[in-house]
C-alpha positions in Angstrom: 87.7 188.9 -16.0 89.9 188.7 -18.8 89.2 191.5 -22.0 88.5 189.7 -25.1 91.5 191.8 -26.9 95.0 191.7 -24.8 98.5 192.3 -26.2 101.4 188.8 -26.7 102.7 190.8 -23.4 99.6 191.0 -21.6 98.7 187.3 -22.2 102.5 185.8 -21.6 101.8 187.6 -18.3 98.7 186.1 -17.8 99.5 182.7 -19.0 102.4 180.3 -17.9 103.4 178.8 -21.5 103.3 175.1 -21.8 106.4 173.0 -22.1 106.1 170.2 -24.3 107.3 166.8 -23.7 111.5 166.2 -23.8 111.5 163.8 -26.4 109.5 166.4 -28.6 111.8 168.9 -27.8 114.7 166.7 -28.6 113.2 165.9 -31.9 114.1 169.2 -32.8 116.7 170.7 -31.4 118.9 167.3 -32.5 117.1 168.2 -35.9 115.7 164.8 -36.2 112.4 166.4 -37.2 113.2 167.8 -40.9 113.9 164.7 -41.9 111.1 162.8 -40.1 108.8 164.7 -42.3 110.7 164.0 -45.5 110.7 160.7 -45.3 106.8 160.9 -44.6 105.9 162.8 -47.4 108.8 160.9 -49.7 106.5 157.7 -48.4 103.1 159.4 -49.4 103.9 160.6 -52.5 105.0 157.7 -53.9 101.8 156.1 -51.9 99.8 158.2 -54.0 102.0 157.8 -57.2 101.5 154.1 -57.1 105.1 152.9 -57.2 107.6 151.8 -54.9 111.0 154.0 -54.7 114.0 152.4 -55.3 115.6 150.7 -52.1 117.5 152.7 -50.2 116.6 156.1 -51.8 113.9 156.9 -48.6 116.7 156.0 -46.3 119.2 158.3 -48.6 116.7 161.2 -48.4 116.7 161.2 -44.1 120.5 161.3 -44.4 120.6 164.1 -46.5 118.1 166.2 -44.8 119.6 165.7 -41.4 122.8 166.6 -42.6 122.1 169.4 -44.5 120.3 170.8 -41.2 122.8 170.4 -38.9 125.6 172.0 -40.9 123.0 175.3 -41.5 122.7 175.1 -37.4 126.1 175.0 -36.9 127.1 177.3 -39.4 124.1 180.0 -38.5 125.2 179.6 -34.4 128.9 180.5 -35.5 128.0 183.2 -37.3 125.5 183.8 -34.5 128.2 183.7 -31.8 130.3 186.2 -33.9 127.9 188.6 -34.2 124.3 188.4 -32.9 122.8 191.0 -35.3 123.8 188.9 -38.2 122.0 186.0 -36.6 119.7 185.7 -33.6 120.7 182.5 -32.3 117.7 180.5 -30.8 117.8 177.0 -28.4 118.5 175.0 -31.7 121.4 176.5 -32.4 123.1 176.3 -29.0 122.3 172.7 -29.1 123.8 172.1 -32.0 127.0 174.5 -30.8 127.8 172.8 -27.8 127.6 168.8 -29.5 129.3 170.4 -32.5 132.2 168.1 -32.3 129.9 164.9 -32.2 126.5 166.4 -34.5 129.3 167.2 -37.7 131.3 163.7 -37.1 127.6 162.0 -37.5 126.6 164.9 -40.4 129.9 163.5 -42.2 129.1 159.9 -42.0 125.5 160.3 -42.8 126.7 162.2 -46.0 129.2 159.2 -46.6 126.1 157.0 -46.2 123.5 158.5 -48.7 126.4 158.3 -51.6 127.2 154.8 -50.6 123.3 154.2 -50.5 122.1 156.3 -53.7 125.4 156.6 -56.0 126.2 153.0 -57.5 122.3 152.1 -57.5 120.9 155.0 -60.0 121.5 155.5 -63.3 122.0 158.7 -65.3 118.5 159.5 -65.7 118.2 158.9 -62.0 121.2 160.8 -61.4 119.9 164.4 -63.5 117.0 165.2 -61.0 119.4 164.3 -57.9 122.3 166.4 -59.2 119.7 169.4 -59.8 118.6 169.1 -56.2 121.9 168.8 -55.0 123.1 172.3 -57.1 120.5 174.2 -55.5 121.4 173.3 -52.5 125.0 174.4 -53.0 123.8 177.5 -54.1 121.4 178.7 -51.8 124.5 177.6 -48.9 126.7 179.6 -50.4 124.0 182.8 -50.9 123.1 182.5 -47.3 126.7 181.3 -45.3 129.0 182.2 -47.9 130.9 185.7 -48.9 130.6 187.4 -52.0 130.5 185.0 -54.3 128.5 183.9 -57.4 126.2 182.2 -55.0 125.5 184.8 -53.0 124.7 186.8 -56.3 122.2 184.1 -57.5 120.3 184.1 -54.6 119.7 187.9 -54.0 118.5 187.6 -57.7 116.2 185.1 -56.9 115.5 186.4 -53.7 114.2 189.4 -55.6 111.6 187.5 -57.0 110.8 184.7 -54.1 111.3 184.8 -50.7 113.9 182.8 -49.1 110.9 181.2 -47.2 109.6 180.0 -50.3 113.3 178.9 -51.5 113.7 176.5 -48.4 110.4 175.5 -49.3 110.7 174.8 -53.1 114.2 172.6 -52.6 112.5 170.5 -49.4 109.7 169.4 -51.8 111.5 168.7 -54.5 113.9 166.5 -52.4 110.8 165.2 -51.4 109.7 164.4 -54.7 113.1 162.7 -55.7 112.0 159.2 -54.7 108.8 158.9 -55.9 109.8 160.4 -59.3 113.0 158.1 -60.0 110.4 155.0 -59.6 107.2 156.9 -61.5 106.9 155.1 -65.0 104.2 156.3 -67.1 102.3 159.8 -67.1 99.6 158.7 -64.8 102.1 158.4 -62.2 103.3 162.1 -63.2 100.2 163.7 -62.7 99.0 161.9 -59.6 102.1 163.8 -58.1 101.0 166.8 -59.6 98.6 168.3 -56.9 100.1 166.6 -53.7 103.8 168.3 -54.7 102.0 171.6 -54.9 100.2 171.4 -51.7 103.7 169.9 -50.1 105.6 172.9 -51.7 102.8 175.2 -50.4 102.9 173.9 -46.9 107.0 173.9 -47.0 106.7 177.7 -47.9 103.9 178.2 -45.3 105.6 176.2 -42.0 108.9 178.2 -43.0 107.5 181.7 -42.9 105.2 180.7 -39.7 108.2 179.8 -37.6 109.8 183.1 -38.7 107.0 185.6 -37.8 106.8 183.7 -34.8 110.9 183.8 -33.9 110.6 187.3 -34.6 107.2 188.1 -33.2 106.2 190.0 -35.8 102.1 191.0 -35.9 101.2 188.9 -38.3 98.9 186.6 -36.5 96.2 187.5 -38.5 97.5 187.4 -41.4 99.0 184.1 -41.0 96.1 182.0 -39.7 94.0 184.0 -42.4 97.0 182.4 -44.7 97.0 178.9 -43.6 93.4 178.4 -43.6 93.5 179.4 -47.4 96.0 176.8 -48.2 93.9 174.3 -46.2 90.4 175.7 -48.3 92.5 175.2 -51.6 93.8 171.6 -50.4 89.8 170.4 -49.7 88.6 171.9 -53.1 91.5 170.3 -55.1 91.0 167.1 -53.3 87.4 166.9 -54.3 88.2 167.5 -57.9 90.3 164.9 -57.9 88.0 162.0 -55.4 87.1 160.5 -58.6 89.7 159.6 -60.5 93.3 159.7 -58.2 91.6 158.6 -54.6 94.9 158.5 -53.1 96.3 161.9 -54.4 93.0 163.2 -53.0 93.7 161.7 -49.6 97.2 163.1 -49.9 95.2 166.5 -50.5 93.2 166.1 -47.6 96.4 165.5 -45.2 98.0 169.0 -46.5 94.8 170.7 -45.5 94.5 168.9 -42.5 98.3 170.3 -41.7 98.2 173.4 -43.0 94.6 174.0 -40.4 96.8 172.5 -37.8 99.1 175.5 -38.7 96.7 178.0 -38.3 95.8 176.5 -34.8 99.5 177.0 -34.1 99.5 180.2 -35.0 96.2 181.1 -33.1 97.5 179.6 -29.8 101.7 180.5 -30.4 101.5 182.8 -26.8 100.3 180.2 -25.0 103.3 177.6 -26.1 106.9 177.8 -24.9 109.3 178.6 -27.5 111.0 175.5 -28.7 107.3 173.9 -28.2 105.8 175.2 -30.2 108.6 175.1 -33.3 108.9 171.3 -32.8 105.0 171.0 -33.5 105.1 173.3 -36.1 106.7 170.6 -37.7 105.0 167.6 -35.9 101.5 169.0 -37.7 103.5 168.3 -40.9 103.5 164.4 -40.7 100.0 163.7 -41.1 100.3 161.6 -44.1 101.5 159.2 -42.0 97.7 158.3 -41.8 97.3 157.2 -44.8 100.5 154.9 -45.3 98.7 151.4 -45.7 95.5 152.5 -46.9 94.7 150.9 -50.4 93.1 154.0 -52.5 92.5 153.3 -56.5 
């Protein structure tokens, strides 16, 4: 009979971990799945925004993110291969290593795409949020692969105040936001963002630290399901404030809590899930507002 308490050890011993499906799998290692959930959440929040992005903007966003993750792959598995106590190298990053020569060819072309897609078709008040989006980003590169620079300097400072989980998290979301913010028009639109782009920036924050107390099995289980099921409890209470008068940001709402339980569930069951498993559906519990893309609202 097996004790109701046993150590990760005991039950990895106990328990052969299951192995997902390939294509899951290759969803992320190929890094496919950042992006897939930008573009979902890009799509929802301006679902629940009530406006449609400009063209070619969603299909910008996918670019961007995939390229942006592939080049922090590659460049975290060189550093990685050059010394493995400045970066434990996980599956990910070998995949990326060894189709190196083919993954930054297609990162170069997807950049070349999402300026031929986004840069003639925006104007300048377009053009502010992008370019502040775009600076962070630079800066948080050159903090985290870069020498001694400024860069680096700017993010220990803000390090010091945030973690770099909730830095990753805070530039997704508002890349996220980018499309549904160029279209919004009026303050309604504005606010009906409000809540969801907390939650997202929330649950960005959240799925980051989760895959990092699970690559570096800290005991944190508790604290981290305890965490998740928060951010799920906070999701339901702001998406019954706001049933009544933004249905669709409320549905929105509902979806974050629906992810961020999914998370905990994750989290609960991590030992019993082979490795690159269980990070591919720590991001695969991030695309439920898929379920809501159609649905009419108010």
């Amino acid at each position: 009979m097996i004790p109701l308490i046993a150590s990760a050890a005991e039950v990895r011993e106990r328990y052969t971990p299951v192995d997902g499906p390939r294509i899951l799998k290759l969803w992320h290692l190929a890094s496919v799945d950042a992006p897939t959930v930008a573009v979902a959440w890009a799509s929802a929040l301006a679902w629940a925004a009530h406006v449609r992005p400009a063209p070619g903007m969603v299909v910008t966003l996918a670019l961007a993110v995939w390229a942006i993750y592939v080049v922090d792959r590659l460049l975290d598995a060189r550093t990685g291969l050059r010394s493995r106590e400045l970066h434990p190298l996980r599956e990910r990053h070998y995949f990326h290593w060894r189709h190196r020569r083919m993954l930054g060819g297609l990162a170069l072309a997807a950049v070349a795409g999402a300026a031929w897609l986004v840069l003639p078709r925006l104007g300048a008040s377009a053009l502010r949020p992008d370019s502040a989006v775009a600076m962070a980003t630079l800066i948080y590169f050159g903090g985290v692969h870069g020498g001694r620079g400024s860069a680096r300097r700017v993010l220990r400072r803000v390090g010091a105040v945030i973690s770099r989980e909730c830095v990753v998290g805070i530039i997704f979301t508002a890349g996220c936001t980018l499309p549904a913010l160029t279209a919004a028009v009026g303050v309604r639109d504005l606010m009906a963002l409000a809540g969801p782009v907390c939650a997202l920036a929330v649950l960005a924050c959240l799925n980051v630290r989760a895959i990092a107390c699970w690559e570096a099995d800290e005991p944190r289980r508790k604290g981290m399901t305890r965490a998740a099921l928060t951010v799920a409890g906070l999701a339901l209470v702001g998406a019954a404030v706001l049933m009544r008068v933004e249905a669709r940001a409320a549905g929105l709402l509902v979806m974050a809590a629906a992810s961020a339980a999914l998370l905990a569930l994750l989290d609960r069951k991590r030992d019993r899930l082979e490795a690159v498993t269980l990070r591919a559906a720590a991001d695969l519990v991030l695309l439920t507002p898929l379920v809501l893309l159609g649905w009419p609202g108010r």
